[in-house]
N, C-alpha and C positions, 0 to 999 in steps of 0.2 A: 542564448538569445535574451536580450533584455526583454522585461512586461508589457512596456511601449507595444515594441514589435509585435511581440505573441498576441497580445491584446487584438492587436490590428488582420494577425490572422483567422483567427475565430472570428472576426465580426465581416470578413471576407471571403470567411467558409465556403457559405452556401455558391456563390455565385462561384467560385473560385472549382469545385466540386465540378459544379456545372459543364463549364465552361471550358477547363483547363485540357487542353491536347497533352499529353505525356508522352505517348510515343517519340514526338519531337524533341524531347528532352536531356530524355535518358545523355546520351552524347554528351552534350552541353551543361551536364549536372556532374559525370566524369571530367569534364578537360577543366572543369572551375574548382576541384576535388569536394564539392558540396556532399557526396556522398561517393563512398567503396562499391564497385562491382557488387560484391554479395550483397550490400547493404539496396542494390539496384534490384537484385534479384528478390530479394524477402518483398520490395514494395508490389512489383510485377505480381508475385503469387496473392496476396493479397483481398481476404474474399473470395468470390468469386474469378478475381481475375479481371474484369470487367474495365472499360475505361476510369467507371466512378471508384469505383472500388480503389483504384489502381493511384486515382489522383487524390481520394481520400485520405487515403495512407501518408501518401506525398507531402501533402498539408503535415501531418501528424507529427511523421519525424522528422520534417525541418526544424519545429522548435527544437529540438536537440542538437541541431547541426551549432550551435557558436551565435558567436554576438555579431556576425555578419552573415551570419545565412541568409537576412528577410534580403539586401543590398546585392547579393548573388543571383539570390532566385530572380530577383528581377531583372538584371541584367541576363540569365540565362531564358528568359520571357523576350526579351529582346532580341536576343540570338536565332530566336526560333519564330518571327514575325508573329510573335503573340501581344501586340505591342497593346490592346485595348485594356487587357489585365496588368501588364507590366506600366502601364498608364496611372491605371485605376490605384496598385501599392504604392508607385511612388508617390504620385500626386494626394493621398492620406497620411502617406508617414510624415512627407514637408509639412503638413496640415498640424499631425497630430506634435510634430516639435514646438513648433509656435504657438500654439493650442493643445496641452496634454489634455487637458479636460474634453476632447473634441468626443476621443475615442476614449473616455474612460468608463471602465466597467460600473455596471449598477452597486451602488451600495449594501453590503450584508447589512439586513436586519435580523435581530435573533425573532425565532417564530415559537410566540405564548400557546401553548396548548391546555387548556384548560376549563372547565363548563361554559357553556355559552349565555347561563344568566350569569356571570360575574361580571360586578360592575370596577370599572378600570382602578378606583379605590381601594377593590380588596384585591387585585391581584399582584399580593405580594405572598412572599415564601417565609414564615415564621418558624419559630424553633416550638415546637407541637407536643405535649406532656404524652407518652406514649398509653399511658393511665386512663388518656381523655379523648380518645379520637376525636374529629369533630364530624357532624352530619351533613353529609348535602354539600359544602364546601370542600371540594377539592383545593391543593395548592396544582398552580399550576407548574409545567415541564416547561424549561428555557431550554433552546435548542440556539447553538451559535457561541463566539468566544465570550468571554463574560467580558473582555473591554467593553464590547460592544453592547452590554446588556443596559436598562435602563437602570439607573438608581433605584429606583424603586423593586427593581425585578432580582436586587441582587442577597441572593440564601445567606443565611446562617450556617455556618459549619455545625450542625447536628452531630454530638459527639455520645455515645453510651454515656450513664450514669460511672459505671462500674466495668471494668473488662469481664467478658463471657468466660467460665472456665475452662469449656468444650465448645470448639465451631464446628456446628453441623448444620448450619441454614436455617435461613426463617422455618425452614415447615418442619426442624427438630426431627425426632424416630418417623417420625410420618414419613417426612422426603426420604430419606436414607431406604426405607420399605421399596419407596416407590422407584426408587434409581434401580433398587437391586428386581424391581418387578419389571422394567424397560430393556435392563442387560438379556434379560432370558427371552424376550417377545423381540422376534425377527421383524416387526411389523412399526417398532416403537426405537429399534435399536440396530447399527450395522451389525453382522457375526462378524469377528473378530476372533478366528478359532485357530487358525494358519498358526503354525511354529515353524519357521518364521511367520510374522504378521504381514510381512510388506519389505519392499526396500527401500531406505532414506537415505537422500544423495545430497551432501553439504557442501556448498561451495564457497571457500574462505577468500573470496582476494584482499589482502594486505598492501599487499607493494606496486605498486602505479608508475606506470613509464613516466619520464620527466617531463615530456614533452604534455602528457595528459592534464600537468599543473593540477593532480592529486596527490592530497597527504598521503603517507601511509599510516595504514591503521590500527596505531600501537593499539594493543588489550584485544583484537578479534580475535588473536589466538587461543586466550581463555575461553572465549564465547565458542568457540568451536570444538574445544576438547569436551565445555558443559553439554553440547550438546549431541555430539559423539555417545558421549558416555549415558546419556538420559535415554537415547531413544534407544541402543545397544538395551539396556534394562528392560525397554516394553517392546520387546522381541521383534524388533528388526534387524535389517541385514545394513547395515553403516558403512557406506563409502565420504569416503572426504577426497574432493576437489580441490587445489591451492595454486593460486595468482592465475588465471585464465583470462583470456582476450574474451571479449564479447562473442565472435563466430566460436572460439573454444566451449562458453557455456551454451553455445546453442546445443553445439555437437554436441555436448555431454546431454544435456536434458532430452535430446533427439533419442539418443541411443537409451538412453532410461525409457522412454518411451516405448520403444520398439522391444524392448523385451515381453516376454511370457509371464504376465502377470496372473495366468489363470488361475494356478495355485496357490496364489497370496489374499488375501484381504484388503490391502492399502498399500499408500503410497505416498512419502512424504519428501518435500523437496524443502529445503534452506539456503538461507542465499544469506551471505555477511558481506558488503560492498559498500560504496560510494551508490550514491542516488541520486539523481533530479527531478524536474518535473518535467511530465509531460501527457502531451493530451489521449482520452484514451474515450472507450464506449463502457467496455464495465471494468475495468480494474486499473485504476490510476498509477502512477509512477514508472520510473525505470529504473533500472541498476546499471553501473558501467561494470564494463569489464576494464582487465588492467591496462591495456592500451589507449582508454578514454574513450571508448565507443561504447553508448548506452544499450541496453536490448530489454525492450518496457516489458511489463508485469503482464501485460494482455496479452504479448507474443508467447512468455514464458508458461500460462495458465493453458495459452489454446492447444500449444504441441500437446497434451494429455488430454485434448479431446476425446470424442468418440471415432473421427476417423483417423487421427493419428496412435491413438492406443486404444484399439479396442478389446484387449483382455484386462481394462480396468472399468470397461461400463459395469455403471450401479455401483460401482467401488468407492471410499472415502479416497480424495487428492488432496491431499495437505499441505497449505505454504505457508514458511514462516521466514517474510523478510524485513532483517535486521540491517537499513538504508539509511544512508549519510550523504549529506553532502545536498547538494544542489548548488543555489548562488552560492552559501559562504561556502568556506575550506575551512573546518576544522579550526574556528577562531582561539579556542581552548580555553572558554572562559572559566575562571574559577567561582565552584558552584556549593554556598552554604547551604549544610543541613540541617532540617527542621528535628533532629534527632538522630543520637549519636551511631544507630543501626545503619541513617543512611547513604555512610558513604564511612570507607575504608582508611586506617591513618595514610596518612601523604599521599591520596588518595588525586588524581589529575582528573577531572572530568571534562572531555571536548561538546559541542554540540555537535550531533548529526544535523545539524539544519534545518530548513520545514521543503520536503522533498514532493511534498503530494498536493501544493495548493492548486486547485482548480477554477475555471475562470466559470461565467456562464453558458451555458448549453445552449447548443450551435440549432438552427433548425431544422438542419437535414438529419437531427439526431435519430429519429424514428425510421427513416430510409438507410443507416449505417445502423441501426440494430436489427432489423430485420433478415442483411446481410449476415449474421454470425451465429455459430450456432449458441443454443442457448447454456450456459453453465448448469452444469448440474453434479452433484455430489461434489463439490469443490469448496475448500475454506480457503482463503489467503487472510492469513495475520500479520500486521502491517507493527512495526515497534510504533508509529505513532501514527494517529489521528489528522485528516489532511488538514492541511493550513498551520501545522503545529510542530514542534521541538523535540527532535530526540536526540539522546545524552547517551555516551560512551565514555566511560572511566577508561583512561590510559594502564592501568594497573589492578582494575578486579573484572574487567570486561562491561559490556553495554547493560543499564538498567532494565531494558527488555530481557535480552537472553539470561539476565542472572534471576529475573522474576519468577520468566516464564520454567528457568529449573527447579525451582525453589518450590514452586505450586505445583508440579507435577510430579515431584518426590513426594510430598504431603498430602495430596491431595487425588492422584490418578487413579486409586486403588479402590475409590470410590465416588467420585462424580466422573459426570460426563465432559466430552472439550468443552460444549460451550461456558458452561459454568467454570472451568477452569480458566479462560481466559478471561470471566469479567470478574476472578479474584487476583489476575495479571495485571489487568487494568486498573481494578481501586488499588493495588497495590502499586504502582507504580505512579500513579498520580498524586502520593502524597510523598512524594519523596522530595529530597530537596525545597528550596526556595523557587529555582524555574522549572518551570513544571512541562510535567510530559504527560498522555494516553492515550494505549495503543488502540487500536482498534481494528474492525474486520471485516469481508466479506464474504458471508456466508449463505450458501449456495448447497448445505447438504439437507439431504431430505428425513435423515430419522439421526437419534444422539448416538455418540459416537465413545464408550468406551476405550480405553486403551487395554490391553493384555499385559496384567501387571504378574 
């Protein structure tokens, strides 16, 4: 679905939510092949079940349906004498072609966080003698892409004097004391004691039906053997998954789900695929399976709830996906490095895309989160930050999974994730010329060592 469109469903959410009869649909959503039986069935469950629920959903994954799903659905609005709605789409999409700017979204501005007596003159970001702190004067925090920052707003790369000889964090023997005082206190820390730890279940798809008009994805292989072999090290039980349909990973992560996790500690899920965008309540994106049908991150996160696995309550759920794709297809641009570590001889780097941009938030957003339950003990680590670019070398695997082994080899045996992942993320952000980082949504309640 083009942005137009998308654009136009979000800003017709609410009424749409309201309003919309589904029951009447269903039928007329099959005979137009807008959506798979199963793909019927997941919306029907949905929440509660409910009509809102039911039609919420409906909204949701149409953006995933193709660059004629908005032109369908309304025709299948017609079908079904819903004609005040199927009205309402057509007569704004005509609108919004003649007039793009009818329906467009509000402009990102980046948001300065910074003391409240600075005056608009000092708020700039300076390169600061470490020797010299200054008083009272904060710099402040830009939030948002840096195109979009003002001139004035835009930092200095702050680089060491001198490289450090030993990296053990700003707080030196201090932090290190106190990590190792976190791992022993059940109150500050998961127990992490299980031999095995957990079981981690990786799903590689590479190869993509023809008809799904996805590349395949030379270098995931690497990416899946590194991480095979990483989490086998911090004592998990390693299953690998390879090419599966979108209902195939369901089933898979279902059955993960349903097993006896009573005597494990954790539970890690990876996902290597094609990605797009699409709309969500708390965890953005989706991943396809190999026959071109997507199945979002929110679906994938809620089967490991508490009523679909309940011998993992108060358990660490960990996800780590490594998603491509969206609008482009693997354009395979050739990508210089700002130093000769960061990329491999004859080295092909594709983009993953920017799979996770989100529009503005719908109004009925507080009436769709109160239907759901609420995340808890859960991380999902995303290879990039929404609205942004991630990179996949054709021949050493994707700058995520190769970071994220790299930091967890050096690094697991004594920090916690979360600090393992924001030395993924500064480390992946300096790589290359176009730039990438990852980022996450973190949802667990105390740190989380690994069992090295």
């Amino acid at each position: 679905m083009d942005e137009a469109d998308r654009r136009l469903l979000r800003r017709c959410r609410v009424r749409l939510v309201g309003e919309l009869q589904v029951a009447a649909l269903w039928d007329a959503l099959l005979n137009r092949e807008l959506f798979t039986p199963d793909m019927i069935e997941d919306i029907q469950r949905a929440g509660s079940g409910s009509r809102r629920d039911q039609a919420r959903q409906l909204i949701i994954d149409l953006e995933t349906r193709g660059s004629q799903a908005l032109p369908l659905f309304i025709s299948c609005l017609e079908d079904t004498g819903q004609d005040t709605l199927a009205s309402l789409l057509r007569t704004s999409r005509q609108a919004a072609k003649q007039d793009p700017e009818a329906i467009r979204t509000l402009d990102l501005k980046p948001v300065v966080l910074g003391p409240v007596s600075l005056k608009p003159e000092e708020l700039r970001v300076a390169k600061q003698d470490p020797s010299q702190p200054s008083q009272g004067k904060l710099a402040p925090v830009v939030l948002g892409p840096e195109e979009l920052w003002p001139a004035k707003l835009r930092p200095e790369v702050l680089r060491p004097e001198a490289p450090r000889p030993v990296d053990v964090g700003s707080g030196g023997f201090s932090e290190i004391r106190a990590q190792d005082r976190a791992k022993g206190n059940a109150d500050l820390a998961y127990v992490l004691n299980a031999d095995p730890c957990g079981h981690c279940l990786i799903i590689n798809n590479v190869n993509f039906c023809h008809e799904s008009g996805l590349n395949t994805r030379t270098g995931s292989n690497i990416d899946c053997e590194r991480m095979q072999q990483r989490f086998h090290l911090l004592h998990f039980m390693v299953e690998v998954k390879c090419n599966l349909t979108a209902k195939q990973m369901v089933q898979a992560l279902g059955e993960l789900a349903r097993r006896d996790h009573g005597a494990l500690d954790c539970c890690v899920v990876v996902i290597l695929s094609h990605g797009c965008q699409a709309s969500h309540l708390q965890f953005p994106g989706a991943v396809y399976g190999v026959d071109g049908y997507p199945v979002s991150v929110e679906k994938i996160v809620n089967i490991f709830n508490g009523t679909g696995c309940p011998s993992l309550g108060g358990k660490p759920k960990l996800f780590f996906i490594q998603a491509c794709g969206g609008e482009q297809k693997d354009q395979g641009f050739e990508v210089a490095s700002t130093s000769p570590e960061d990329r491999t001889p004859d080295s092909d780097p594709e983009p993953d895309a920017t799979p996770f941009q989100e529009g503005p938030v719908t109004f009925d957003q507080p009436d769709a989160v109160s239907s759901l339950p609420t995340p808890s003990d859960i991380l999902v680590s995303y290879s990039t930050f929404p609205g942004f670019v991630s990179w996949r070398d054709t021949k050493s695997g994707s700058w995520y999974i190769e970071t994220l082994d790299s930091i967890f080899e050096q690094w697991a045996h004594c920090e916690d994730l979360q600090t393992l992942l924001l030395r993924v993320a500064n480390a992946v952000s300096v790589k290359g010329i176009y730039k990438q980082i990852p980022g996450c949504f973190n949802f667990l309640r105390k740190k989380l060592f690994f069992k090295t």
